[in-house]
BADO-831716 format. One record per residue: x, y, z of N, C-alpha, C, O, CB in turn; residue in one letter. Coordinates in steps of 0.2 Angstrom, whole numbers, plus 5000, padded with zeros to 4 digits. Atoms other than C-alpha are relative to their C-alpha. Glycine has a CB too. Layout:
XYZXYZXYZXYZXYZA
...
end
This chain:
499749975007486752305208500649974998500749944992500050075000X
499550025004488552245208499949915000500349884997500850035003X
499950075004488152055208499250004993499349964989499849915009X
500449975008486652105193500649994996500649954992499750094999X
499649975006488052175184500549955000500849964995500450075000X
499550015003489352055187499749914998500049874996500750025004X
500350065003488051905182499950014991499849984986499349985005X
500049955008487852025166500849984994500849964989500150105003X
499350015005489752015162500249924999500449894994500750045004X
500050085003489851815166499549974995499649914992499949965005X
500550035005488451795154500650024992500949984989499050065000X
499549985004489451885141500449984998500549974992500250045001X
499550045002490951805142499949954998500349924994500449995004X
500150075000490051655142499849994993499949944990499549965006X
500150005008489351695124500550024997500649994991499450044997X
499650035005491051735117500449974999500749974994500150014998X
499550065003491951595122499749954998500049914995500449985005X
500450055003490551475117500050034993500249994988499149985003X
499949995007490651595100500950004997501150024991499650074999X
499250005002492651585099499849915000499749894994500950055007X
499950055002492551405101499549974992499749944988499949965006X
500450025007491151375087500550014995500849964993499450054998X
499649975006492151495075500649965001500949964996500250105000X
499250045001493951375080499549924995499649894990500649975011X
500150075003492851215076499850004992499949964987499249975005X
500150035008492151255059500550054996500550074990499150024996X
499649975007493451355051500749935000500849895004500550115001X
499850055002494651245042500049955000500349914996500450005000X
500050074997494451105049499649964997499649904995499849995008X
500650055004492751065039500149974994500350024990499350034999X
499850055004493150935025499550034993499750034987499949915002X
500449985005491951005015500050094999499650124995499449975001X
499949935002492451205017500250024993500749994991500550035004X
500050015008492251254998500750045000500850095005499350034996X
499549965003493951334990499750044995499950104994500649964996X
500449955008492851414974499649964998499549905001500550004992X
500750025002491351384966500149914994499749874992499650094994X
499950075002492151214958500249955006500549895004500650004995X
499550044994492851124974499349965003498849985005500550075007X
500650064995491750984982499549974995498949994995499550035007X
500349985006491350924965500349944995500749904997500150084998X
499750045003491650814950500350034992499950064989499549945001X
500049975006492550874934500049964995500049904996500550055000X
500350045006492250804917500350054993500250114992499149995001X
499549975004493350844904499749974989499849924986501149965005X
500249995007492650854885500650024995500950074995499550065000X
499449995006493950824868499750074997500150124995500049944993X
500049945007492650934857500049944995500149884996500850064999X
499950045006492450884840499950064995500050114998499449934999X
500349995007491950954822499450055005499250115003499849924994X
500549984998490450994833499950075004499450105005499849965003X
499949944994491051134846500849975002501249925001499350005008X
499350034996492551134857500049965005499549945008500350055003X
499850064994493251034871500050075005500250135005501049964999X
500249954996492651114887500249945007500449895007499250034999X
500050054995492651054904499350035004499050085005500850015005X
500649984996491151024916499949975005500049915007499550004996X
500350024991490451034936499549975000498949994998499950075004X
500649994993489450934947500049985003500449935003499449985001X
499950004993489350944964499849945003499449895002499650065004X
499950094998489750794974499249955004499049895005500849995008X
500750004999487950814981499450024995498850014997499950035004X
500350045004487450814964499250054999498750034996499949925003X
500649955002486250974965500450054995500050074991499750045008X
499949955004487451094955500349964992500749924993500650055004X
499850015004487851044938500050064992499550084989499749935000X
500149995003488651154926500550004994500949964994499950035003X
499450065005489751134909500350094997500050144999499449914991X
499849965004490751254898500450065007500350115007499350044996X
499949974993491551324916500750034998500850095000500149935006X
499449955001493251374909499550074995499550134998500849964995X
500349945006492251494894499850055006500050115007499249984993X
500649964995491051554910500550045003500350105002499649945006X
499849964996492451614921500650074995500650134996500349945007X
499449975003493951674908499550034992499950084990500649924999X
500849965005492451734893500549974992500550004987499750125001X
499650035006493851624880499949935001499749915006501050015000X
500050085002493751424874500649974999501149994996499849994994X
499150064998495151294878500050014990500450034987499949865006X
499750045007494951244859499849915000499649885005501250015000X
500050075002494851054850500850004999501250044998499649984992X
500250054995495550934857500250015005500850025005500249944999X
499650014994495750944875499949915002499449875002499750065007X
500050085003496450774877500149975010500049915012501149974994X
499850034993496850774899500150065004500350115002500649965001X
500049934993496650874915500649965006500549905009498950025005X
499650044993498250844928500150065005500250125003500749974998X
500149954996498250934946500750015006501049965008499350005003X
499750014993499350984960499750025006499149995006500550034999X
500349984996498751064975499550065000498950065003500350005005X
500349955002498251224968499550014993499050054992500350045000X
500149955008498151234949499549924997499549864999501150034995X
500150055004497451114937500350014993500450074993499349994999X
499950005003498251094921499549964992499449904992500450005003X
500450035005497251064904500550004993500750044990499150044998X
499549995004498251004892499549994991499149944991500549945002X
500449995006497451034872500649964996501149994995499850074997X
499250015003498650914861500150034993500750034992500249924999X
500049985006498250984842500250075002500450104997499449984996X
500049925000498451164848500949995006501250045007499050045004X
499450004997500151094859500150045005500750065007500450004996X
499949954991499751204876499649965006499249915006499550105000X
500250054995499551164893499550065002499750114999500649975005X
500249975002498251284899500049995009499849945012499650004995X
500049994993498551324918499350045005499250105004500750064999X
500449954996497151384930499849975006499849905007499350034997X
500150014993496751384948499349955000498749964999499950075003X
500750065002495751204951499550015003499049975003500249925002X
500550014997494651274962499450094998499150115002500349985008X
500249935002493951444953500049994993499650014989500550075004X
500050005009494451404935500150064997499950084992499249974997X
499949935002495051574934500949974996501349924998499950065008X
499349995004496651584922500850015004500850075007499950054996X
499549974996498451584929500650004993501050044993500249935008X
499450005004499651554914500149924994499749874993500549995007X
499950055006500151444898500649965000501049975004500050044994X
499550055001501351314893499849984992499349944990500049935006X
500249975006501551354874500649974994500649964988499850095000X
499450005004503251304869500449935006500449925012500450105000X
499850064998504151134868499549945000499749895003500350015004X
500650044997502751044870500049964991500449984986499050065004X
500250035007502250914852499749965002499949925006500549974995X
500450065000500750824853499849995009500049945011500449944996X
499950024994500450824872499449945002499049944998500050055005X
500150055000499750684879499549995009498949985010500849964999X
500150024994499650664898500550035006501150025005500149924999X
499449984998500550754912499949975009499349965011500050094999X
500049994992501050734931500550045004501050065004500149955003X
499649954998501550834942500449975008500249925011499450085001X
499650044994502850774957500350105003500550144999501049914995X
499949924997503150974968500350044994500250024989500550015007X
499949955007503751104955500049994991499850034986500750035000X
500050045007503950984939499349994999498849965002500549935001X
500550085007502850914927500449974994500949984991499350044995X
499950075005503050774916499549984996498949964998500049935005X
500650035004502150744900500249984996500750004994499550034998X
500050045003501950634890500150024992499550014990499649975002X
500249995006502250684870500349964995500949934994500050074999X
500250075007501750584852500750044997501250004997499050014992X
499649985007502950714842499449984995498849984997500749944998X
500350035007502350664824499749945001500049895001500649994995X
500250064999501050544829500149954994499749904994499450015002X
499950045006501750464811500749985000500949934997499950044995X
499150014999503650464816499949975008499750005012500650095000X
499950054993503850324831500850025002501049985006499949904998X
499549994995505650404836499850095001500350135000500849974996X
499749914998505350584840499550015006499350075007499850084992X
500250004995504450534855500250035007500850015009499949945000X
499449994996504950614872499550035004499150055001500750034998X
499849984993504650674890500050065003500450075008500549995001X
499949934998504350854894500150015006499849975011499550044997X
500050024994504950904908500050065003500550095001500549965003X
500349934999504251084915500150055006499650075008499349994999X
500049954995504651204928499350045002499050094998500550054996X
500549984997503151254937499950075000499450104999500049995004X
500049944997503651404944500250034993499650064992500550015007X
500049945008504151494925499549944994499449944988501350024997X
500650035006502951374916500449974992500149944988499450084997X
499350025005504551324904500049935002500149905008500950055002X
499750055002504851174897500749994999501050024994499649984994X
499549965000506551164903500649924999501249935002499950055007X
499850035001507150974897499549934997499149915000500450005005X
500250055005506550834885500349935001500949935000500250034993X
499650074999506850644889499849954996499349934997499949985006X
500150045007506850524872499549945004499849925009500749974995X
500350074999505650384876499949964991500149994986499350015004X
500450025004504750254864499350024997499050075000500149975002X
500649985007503250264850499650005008499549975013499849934991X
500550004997501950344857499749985010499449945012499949954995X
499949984992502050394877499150015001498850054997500750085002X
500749995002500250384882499850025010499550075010499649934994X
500350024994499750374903500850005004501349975003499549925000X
499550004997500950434916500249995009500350055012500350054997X
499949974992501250414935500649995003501149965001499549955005X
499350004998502550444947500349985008500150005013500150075000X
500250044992503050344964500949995002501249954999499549894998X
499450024994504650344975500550034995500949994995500249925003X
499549975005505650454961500149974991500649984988500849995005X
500050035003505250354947499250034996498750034998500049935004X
500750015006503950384930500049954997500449914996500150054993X
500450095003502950234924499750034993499350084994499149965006X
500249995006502450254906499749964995500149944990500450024999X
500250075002501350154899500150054988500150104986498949985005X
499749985010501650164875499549975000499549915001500849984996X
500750045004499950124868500350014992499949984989499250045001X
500050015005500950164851499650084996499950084991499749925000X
500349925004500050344844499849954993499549904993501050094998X
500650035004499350284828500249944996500049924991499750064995X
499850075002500450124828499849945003499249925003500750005001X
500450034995500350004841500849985005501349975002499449914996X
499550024997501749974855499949935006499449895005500350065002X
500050044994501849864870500549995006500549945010500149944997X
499549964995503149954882499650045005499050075004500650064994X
500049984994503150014900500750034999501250004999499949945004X
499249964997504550164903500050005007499550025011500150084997X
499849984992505450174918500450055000500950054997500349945003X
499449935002506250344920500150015007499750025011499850094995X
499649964993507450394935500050075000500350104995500949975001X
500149925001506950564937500750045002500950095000499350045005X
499249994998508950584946500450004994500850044994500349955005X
499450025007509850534930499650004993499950014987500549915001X
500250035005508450494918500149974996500049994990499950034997X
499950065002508950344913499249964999498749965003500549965007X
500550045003507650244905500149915000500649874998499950044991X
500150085002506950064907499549984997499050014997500049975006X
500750045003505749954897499749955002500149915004500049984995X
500250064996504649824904499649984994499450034990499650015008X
500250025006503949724890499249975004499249945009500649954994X
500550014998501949704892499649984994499949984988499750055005X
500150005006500549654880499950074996500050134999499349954999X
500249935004499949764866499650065003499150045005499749974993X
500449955001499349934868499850025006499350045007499550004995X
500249954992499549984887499650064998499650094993500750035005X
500349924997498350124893500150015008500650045010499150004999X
500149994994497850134910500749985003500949925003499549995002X
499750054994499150114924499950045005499750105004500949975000X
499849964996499350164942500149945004500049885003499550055002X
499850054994500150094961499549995003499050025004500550025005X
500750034994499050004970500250015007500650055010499849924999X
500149984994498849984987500749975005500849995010499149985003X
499450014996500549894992500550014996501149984996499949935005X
499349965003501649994980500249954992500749964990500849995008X
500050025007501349874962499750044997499250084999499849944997X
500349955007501249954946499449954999499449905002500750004991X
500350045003499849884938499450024993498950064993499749995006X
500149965006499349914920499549944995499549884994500950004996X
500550045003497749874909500450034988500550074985499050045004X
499950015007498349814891499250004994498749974995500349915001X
500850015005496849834876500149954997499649924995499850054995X
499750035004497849734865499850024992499350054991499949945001X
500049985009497949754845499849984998499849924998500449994995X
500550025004496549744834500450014992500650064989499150055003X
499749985006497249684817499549984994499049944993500749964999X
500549995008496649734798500349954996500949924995500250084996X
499650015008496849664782500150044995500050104997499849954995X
499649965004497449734767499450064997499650114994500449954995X
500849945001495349824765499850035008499350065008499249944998X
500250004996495349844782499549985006499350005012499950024999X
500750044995494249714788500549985006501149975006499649924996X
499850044993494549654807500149924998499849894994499350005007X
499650095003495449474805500249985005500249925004500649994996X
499850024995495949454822500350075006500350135005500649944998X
500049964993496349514840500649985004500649935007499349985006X
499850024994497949514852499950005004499350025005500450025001X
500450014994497849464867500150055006500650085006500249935003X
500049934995497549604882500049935006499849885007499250074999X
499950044993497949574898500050055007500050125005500849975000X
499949964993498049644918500750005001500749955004499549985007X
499250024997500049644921500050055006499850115006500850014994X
499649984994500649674939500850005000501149945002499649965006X
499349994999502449744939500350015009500050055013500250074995X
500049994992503349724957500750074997501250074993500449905007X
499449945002504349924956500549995003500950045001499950065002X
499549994999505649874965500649944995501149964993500049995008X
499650025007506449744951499849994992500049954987500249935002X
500449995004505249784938499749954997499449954992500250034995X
500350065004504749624935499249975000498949955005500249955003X
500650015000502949574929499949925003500149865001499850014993X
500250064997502349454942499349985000499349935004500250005006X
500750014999500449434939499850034992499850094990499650055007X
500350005006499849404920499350004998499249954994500149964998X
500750064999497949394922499850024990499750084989499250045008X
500050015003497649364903499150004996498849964998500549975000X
500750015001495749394893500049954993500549934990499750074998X
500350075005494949264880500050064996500050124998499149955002X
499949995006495249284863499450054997498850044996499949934997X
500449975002494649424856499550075003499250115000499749974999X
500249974997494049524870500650065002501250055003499749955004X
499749965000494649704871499850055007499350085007500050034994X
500449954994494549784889500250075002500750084999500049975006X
499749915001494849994893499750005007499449975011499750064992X
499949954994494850104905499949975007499449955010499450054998X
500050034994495350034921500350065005500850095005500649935000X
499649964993495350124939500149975006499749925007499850065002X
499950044991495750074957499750055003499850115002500949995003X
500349974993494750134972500249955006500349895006499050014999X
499750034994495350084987500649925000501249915001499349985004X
499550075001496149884984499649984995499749924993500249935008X
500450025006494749864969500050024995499950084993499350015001X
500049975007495049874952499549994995499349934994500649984997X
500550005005493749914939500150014994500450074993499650045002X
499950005008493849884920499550004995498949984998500449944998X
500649975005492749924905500149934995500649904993500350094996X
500150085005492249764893499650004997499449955000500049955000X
500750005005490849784880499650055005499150025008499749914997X
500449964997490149914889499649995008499250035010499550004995X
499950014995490149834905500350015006500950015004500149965000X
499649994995490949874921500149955002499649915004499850045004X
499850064995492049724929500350025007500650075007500549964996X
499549974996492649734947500249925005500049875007499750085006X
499550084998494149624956500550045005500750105004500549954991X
499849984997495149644970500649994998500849934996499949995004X
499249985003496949714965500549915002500749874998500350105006X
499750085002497749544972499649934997499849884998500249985006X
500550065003496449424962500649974994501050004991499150044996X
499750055005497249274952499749984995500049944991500249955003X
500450015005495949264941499550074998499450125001499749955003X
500449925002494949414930499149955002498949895003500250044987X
500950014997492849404936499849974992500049994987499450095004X
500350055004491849294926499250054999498950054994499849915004X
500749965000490249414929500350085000500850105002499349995007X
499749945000490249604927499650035006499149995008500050044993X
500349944997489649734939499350034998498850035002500550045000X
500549935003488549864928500149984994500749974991500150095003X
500149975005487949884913499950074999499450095001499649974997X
500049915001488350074908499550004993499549964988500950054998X
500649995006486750144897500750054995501350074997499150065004X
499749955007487350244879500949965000501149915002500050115002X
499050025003489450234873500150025008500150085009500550074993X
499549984994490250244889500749994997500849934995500049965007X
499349975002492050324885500250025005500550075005500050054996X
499649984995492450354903499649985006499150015006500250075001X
500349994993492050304920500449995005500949955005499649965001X
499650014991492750324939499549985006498849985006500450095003X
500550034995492150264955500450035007500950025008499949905000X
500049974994492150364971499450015006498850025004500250054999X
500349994994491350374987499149974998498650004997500050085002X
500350045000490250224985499350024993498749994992499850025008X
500050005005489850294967500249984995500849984995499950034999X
499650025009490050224948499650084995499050094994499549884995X
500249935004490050394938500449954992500949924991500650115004X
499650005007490150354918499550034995498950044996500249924998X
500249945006489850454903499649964994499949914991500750054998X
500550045007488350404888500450074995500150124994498850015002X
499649965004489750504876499750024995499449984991500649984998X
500149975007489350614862500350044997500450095001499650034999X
499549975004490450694849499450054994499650084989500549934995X
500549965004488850784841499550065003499250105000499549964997X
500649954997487750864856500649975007501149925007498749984999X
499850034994488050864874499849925002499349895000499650055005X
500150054996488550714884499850005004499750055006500249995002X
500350024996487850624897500449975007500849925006499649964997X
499650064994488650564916499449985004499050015008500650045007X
500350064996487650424922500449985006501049965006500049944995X
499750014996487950414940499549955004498949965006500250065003X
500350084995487550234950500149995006500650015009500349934999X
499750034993487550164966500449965000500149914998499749975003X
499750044999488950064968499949905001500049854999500250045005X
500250084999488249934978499249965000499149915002500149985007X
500550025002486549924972499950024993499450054991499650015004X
499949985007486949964955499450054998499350064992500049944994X
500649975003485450064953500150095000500250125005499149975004X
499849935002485550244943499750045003499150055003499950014994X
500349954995485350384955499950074996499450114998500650025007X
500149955004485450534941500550004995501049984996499950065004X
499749995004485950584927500150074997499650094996499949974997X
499549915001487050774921500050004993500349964990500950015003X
500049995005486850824906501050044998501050114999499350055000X
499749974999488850864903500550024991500250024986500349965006X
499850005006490250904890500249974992500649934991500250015000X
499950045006490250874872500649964998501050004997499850044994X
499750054999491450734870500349965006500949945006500350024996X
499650004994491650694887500349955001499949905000499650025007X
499650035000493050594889500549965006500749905006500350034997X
499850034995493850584907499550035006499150075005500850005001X
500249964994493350624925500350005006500549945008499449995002X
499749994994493950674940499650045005499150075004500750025000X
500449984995493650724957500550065004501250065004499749925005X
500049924999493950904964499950025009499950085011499350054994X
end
């Protein structure tokens, strides 16, 4: 009876320390343990038009859940026309609407509602966030090229709590070793300026690039690196008459100096550029190009052709997600294989869907 019983109690023990170690291996540790019904997933962010509002919309990175209108769903209210950008920190997301001039606070993984940014704000644009601060980007009077400037926000009371003048038209902003990069596409002029802002003193520098920066971000050994569209000019009816020239500039951040010009043929206007790992990817008649961040030359062939308007695409985890846009019904995200370009499915997502990110 007592070695029965005490092969009884070693059995016991032995199931719950095989069940205490299970429960240490999968809690936190698993990469994929969901935060909220948005988390492991891709978001997709919609202006809106004349047609409905600007919304934002889910699909899951496995590409079985896809669902759209996700702030209205959880909060039973509408961001509003235009949401122009979504920026995050570890908890929250922020959606910034620029005609309605709020920032619209909620938890990035639940989309439940935390708080507003309603005041100070003109025209917002583009935000980042560096631990309690944010940084956004605003037009002012997208008609007045000097009332441009810098918001600079308090997290923790949601107060816009200092304003930093820049140039026309502040548009794309990132932040690297105490330092904002600011690319000036010009608001409904045209500029050609890179800001440099010491977030310690806010001293402003300029780096002169071609016409109409958009995109920038650091790459993989610490250069700025910024896609130019260049200036599409009118005559006096508005006809097209000619094209500045767009370019790839690589700035080195520690003396701001643009050391890498890679310059495009006459006429050609390229957009939306992102970096995945040391590969940068750019948009050009509806094409996807890709080139390795140190390349001395731009690629002669492209990658992919994206079906419908693509107005946005990103590339992660061995995917090309880009959107067939619509400003009248729901949008489309066309998602590819990477390296066999061939289209694995396609999401029915938000009406004007404009950027995307990953969650």
């Amino acid at each position: 009876m007592k070695m029965n019983k005490l092969i009884s109690q070693f059995f016991v023990l032995s199931l719950l320390f095989l069940a205490s170690c299970s429960s240490d291996d999968d809690g936190g540790s698993n990469p994929e343990e969901s935060k909220g019904a948005y988390d492991n997933g891709i978001l997709i962010s919609g202006e809106g038009s004349g047609a409905g509002t600007g919304s934002i919309s889910y699909v899951s990175d496995d590409l079985t859940i896809s669902e759209n209108l996700i702030y209205k769903k959880v909060n039973s209210t509408e961001l509003g026309v235009y949401v122009q950008s979504v920026a995050f920190d570890d908890d929250s997301a922020f959606i910034i609407v620029d005609n309605a001039n709020t920032i619209t606070v909620v938890d990035r993984y639940t989309f439940e509602y935390e708080g507003e940014i309603s005041t100070g704000l003109s025209t917002p644009r583009f935000m980042v966030v560096d631990g309690d601060t944010g940084y956004v980007t605003n037009w002012g009077d997208p008609s007045n090229d000097s009332d441009d400037f810098i918001a600079v926000v308090n997290l923790n009371s949601n107060a816009v709590v200092e304003t930093i003048p820049v140039g026309n038209g502040p548009e794309r902003i990132v932040e690297n070793n105490g330092k904002l990069y600011v690319s000036h596409k010009g608001a409904y002029s045209t500029n050609n300026i890179i800001s440099v802002i010491d977030t310690d003193d806010d001293s402003v520098e300029e780096i002169t690039v071609k016409d109409n920066p958009d995109e920038l971000f650091i790459n993989s050994v610490g250069d700025l690196m910024v896609l130019s569209e260049g200036n599409t000019i009118y005559d006096a009816d508005w006809n097209v008459v000619g094209q500045t020239a767009a370019s790839i500039s690589t700035i080195d951040t520690s003396s701001n100096a643009v050391v890498e010009e890679l310059v495009f043929a006459d006429g050609n206007s390229p957009s939306l550029m992102v970096l995945d790992g040391s590969t940068v990817y750019f948009a050009l008649n509806n094409e996807i190009y890709a080139m390795n961040e140190s390349a001395s030359n731009l690629p002669s062939a492209s990658l992919l052709e994206a079906e419908g308007f693509m107005y946005a695409f990103a590339v992660d985890s061995d995917r090309i997600y880009a959107t067939d846009t619509s400003f009248s019904d729901v949008s489309k995200l066309n998602i590819y294989d990477l390296d066999t370009q061939e289209k694995l499915d396609t999401k029915e997502v938000a009406l004007g869907a404009a950027k995307i990110y990953f969650n």
